[in-house]
C-alpha positions in Angstrom: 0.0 0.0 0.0 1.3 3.4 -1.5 1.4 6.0 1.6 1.6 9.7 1.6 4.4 10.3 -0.2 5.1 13.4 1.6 3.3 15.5 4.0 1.8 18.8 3.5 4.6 20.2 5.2 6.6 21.2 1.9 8.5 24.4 1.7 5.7 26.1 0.1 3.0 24.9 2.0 1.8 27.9 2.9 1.8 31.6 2.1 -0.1 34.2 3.2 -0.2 37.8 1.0 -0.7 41.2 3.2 -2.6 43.9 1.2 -3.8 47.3 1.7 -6.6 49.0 0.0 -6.5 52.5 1.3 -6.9 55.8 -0.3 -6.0 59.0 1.3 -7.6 62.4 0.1 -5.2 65.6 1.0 -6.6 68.8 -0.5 -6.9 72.3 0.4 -8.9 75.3 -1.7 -7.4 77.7 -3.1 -9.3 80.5 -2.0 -8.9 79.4 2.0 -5.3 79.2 1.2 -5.0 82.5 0.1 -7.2 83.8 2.8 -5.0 82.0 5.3 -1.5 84.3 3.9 -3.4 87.7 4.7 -3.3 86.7 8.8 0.6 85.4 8.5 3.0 85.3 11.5 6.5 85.4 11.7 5.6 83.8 15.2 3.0 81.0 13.4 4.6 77.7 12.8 1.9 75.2 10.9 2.9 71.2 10.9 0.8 68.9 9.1 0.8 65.4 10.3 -0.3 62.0 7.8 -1.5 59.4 9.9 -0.3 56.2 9.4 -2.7 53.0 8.2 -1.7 49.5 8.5 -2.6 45.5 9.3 -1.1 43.2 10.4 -1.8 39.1 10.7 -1.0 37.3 13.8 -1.0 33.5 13.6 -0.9 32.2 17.4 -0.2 35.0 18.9 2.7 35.9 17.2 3.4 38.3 14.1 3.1 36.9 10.1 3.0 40.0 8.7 2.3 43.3 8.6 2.1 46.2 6.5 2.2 50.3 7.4 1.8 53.2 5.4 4.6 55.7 7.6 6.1 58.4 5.9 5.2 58.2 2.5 6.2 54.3 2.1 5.0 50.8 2.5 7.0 49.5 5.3 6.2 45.7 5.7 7.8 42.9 8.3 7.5 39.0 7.5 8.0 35.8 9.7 10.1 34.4 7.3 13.5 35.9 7.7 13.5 36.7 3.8 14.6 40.3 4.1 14.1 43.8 3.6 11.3 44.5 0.8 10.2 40.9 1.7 5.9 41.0 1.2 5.0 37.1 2.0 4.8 35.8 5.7 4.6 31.9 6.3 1.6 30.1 8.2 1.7 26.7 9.7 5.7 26.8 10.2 4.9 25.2 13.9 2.3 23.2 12.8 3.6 19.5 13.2 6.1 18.4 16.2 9.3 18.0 15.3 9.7 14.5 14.0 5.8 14.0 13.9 3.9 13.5 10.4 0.6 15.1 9.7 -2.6 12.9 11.1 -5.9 13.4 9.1 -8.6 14.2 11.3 -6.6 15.6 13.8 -7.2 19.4 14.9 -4.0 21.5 15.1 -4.0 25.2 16.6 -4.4 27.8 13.9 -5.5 30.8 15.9 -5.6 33.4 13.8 -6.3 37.3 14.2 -5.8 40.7 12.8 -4.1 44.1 14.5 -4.8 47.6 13.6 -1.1 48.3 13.1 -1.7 51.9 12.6 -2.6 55.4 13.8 -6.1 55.4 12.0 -9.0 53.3 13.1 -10.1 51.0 10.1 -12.2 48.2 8.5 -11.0 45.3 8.0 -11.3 42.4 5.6 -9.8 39.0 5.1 -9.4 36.4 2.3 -8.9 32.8 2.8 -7.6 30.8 0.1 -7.5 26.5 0.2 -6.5 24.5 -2.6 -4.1 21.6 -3.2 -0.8 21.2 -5.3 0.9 18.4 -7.0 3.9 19.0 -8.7 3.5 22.4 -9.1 0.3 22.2 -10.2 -3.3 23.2 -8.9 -5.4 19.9 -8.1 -8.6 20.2 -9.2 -10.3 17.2 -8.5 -9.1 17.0 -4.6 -12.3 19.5 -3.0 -11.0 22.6 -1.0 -13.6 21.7 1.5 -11.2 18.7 2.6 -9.1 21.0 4.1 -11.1 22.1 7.1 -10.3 25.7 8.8 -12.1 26.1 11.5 -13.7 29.6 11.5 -14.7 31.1 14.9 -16.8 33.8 16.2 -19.4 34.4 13.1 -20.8 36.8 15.4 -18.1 39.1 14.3 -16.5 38.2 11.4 -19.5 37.9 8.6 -19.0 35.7 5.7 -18.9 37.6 2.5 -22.1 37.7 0.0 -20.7 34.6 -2.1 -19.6 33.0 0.6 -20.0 28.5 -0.5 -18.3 25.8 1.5 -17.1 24.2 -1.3 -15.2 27.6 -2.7 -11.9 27.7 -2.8 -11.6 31.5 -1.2 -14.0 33.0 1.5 -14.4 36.7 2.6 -14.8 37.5 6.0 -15.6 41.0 7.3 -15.0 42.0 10.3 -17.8 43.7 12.1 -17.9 47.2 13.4 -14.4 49.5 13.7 -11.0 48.1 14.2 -9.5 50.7 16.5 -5.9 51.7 16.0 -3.8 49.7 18.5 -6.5 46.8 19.1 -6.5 43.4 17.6 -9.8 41.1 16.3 -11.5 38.5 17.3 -10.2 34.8 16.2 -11.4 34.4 13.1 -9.8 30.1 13.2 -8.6 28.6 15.8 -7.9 25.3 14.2 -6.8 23.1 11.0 -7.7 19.7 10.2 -7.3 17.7 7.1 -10.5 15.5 6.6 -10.1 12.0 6.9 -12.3 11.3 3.8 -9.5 11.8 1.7 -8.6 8.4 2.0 -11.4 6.9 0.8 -10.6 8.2 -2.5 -8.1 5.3 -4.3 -7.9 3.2 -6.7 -6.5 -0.6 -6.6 -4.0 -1.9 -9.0 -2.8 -4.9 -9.6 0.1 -6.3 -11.1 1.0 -10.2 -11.3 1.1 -10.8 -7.6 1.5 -7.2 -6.0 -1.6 -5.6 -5.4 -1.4 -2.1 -4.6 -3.7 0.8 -3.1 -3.2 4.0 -4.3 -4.5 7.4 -3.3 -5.4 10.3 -5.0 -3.8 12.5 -2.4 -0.4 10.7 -2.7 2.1 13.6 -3.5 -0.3 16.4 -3.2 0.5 19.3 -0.4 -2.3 21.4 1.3 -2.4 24.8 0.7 -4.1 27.7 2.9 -3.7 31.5 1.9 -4.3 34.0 4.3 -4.6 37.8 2.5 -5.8 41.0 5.1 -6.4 44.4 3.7 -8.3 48.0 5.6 -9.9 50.5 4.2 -10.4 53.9 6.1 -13.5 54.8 8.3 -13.7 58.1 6.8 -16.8 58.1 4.0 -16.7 54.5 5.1 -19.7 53.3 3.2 -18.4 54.5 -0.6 -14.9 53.6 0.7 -15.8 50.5 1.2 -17.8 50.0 -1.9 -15.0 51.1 -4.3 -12.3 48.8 -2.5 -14.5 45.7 -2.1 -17.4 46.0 -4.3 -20.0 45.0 -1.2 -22.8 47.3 0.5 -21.4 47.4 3.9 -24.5 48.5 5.8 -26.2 45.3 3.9 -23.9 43.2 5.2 -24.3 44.9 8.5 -20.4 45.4 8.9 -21.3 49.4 9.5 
């Protein structure tokens, strides 16, 4: 009998992509402007300050990555060690004991959350994608629903309008204002790989060897995390030109 040739515990098991989709509005009229010069002070010193926007994913309790808008640049930190201008974090790196292979059926911690890394209080969206490779290729025929993510606390984090359990990316919202400083709800706080994937193989026989082989043989699991905020000023267009959803129909407002 064929077993799992290799665990889902290959080098590119898992990614997870940190967006922002923010846009900030700085403008001034001309005519105040003006107005302003005809009351001006040697004694009048005017500072302008940009406030700073930013996310970041935690993945039990500790940083995958983040991303802030500070001083007129994207600054982003990783997990991953891969350097300056790095944008990917990895998930799942502490998943399996050392020396221990992956058990179907078995629940692992996944406890996943977001931070308001900024100065700006936000909303905040996340995007979870589950597929499986094999051979650098996208597995069709393995369902994304075999890989089971256990999403937590509904209550505040509401599925997105298209939302299926068999789709292979779910939105989740989460509800109300992310303040600057604070960090979500769980939206998971586990991961565990049906054990219904075994039950689909084929036998083959040749002479004398008879030999069980399954279609997951080879294949790696993988689970996408992407987070991205949008700005609580004008909320309700802001939202609908970075997501395309009514917010106050989806009762995230």
């Amino acid at each position: 009998m064929k077993k799992q040739k290799r665990s889902s515990r290959g080098k590119n098991l898992t990614y997870v992509l940190l967006a922002l989709a923010v846009v900030f509005l700085l403008g001034s009229a001309v005519g105040s402007t003006r107005a302003a010069l005809n009351y001006y002070s040697e004694n009048y010193t005017a500072q302008i300050v940009v406030s700073q926007i930013g996310v970041q994913l935690n993945e039990n309790g500790k940083l995958v990555s983040s991303r802030d808008y500070d001083e007129d640049e994207w600054v982003t930190t990783t997990n991953n060690n891969a350097g300056q201008g790095a944008t990917y974090g990895s998930l799942l790196q502490n998943m399996l004991p050392k020396g221990e292979k992956l058990a179907l059926n078995k629940v692992y911690d996944e406890k996943l959350t977001v931070t308001n890394s900024g100065d700006i209080d936000e909303y905040v969206r996340v995007r979870i994608y589950k597929y499986w490779m094999q051979d650098g290729k996208k597995v069709t025929t393995l369902s994304p629903k075999l890989i089971d993510l256990k999403l937590v606390n509904e209550g505040q984090w509401v599925k997105g309008p298209n939302y299926t359990e068999e789709g292979e990316c779910t939105e989740l919202y989460y509800k109300g204002i992310l303040p600057a400083g604070q960090e979500t709800a769980a939206f998971a706080d586990g991961i565990r790989i049906d054990g219904s994937i075994a039950l689909d193989a084929k036998v083959e026989t040749k002479g004398n060897i008879i030999t069980t082989v399954y279609k997951y043989d080879g294949a790696e699991f993988h689970v996408d995390v992407e987070v991205d905020a949008v700005q609580t000023h004008n909320a309700q267009e802001a939202i609908r030109s970075a997501w395309g959803i009514d917010a106050r129909a989806l009762g995230i407002l």
